[in-house]
C-alpha positions in Angstrom: 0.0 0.0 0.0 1.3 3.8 -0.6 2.3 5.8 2.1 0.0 9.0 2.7 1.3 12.1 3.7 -0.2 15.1 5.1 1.2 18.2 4.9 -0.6 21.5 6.4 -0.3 25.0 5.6 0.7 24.2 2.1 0.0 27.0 -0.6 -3.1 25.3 -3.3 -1.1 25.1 -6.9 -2.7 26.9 -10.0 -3.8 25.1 -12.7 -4.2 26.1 -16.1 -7.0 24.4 -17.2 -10.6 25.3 -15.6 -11.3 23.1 -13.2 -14.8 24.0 -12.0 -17.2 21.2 -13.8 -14.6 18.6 -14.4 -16.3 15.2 -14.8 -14.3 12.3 -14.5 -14.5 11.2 -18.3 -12.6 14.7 -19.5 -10.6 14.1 -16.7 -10.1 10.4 -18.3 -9.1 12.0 -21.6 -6.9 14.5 -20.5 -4.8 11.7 -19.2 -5.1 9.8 -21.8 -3.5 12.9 -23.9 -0.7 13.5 -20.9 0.7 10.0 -21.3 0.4 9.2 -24.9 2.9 12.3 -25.5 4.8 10.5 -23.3 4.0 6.7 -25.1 3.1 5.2 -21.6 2.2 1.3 -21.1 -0.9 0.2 -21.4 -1.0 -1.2 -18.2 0.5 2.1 -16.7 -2.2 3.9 -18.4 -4.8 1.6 -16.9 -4.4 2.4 -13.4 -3.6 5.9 -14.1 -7.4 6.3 -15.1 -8.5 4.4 -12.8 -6.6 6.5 -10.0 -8.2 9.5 -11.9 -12.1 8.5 -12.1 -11.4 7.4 -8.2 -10.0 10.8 -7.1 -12.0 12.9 -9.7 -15.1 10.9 -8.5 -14.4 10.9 -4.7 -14.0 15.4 -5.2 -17.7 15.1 -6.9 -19.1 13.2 -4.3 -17.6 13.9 -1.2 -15.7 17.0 -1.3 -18.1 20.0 -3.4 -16.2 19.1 -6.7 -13.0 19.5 -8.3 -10.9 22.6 -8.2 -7.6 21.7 -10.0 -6.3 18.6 -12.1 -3.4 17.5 -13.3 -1.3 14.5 -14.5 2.4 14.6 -14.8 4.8 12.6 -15.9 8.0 12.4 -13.9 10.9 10.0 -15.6 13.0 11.3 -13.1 11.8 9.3 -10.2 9.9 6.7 -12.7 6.4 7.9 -11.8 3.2 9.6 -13.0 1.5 12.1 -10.7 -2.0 12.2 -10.7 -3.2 15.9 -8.5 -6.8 16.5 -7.9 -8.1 19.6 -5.6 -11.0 19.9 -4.1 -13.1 22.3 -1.6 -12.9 20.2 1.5 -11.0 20.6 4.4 -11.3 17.1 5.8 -9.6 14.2 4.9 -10.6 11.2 3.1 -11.2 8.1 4.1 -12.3 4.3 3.9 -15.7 3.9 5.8 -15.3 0.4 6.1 -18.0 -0.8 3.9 -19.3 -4.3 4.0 -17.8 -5.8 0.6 -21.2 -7.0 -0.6 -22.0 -2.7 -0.3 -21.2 -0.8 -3.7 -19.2 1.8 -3.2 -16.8 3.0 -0.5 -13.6 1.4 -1.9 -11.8 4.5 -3.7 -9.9 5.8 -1.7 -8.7 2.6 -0.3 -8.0 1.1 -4.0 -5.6 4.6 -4.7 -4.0 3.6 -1.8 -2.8 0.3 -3.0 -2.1 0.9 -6.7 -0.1 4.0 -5.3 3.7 4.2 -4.1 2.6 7.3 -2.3 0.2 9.6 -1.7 0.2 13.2 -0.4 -3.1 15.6 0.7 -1.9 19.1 1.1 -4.3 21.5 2.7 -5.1 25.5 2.1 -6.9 28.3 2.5 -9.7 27.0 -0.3 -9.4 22.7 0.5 -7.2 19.9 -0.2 -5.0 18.5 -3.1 -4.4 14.8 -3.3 -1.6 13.6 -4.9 -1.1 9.7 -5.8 2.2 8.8 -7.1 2.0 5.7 -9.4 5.2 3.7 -10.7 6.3 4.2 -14.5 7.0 0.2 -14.8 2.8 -1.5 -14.0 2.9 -4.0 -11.0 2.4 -7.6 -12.2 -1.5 -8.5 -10.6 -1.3 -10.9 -7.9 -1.5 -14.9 -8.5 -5.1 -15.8 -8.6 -6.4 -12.5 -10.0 
């Protein structure tokens, strides 16, 4: 599983893309567009989105909606950064869900297809970053 950080006082990044609005399938694209410049796996691509719908969807849901996005690509520590903002002050979390419940596995699932994740908070909310590895994890034996 990734290691979460917390980090208070931090200043809230700019972003040069309107946020406000964002639904999880232009979120999808936009890092679909990120990565291909970049000619990312396949499988790195894969959980990339998903670690985008998850974040992106968790902000809709839970958090009044994204404020900032982005996806970077960092070859200097083998890693793709996946940054959404949101309005909330409070931090997210697993609420233990029975597994025959939908739902209530997101943040939980970023967790443990990221190396690390960071939630930075200011003045206007939070921005979670989850770190996920250039070179895809093989799946366990038996999935």
């Amino acid at each position: 599983m990734g290691k979460v950080i917390r980090v208070r006082g931090a200043r809230m990044p700019g972003t040069s893309r309107q946020a406000a609005g964002l639904r999880c399938e232009d979120a999808r694209q936009l890092a679909r567009e990120v990565l291909a410049a970049h000619r990312v796996g396949e499988r790195v691509l894969e959980d990339v989105l998903i670690v985008v719908a998850e974040l992106v969807t968790n902000a809709i849901r839970h958090a009044g909606g994204v404020t900032g996005f982005a996806v970077r690509h960092l070859p200097d520590v083998q890693a793709v950064a996946v940054e959404v903002s949101d309005r909330s002050p409070l931090l997210p979390h697993s609420p233990g869900t029975p597994a025959a419940v939908p739902g209530g596995f997101g943040w939980l699932l970023v967790n443990k297809m990221a190396t690390r994740t960071e939630i930075r908070f200011g003045h206007d909310g939070k921005v979670i970053t989850a770190y996920l590895p250039l070179a895809a994890t093989a799946p366990a034996s038996g999935v």
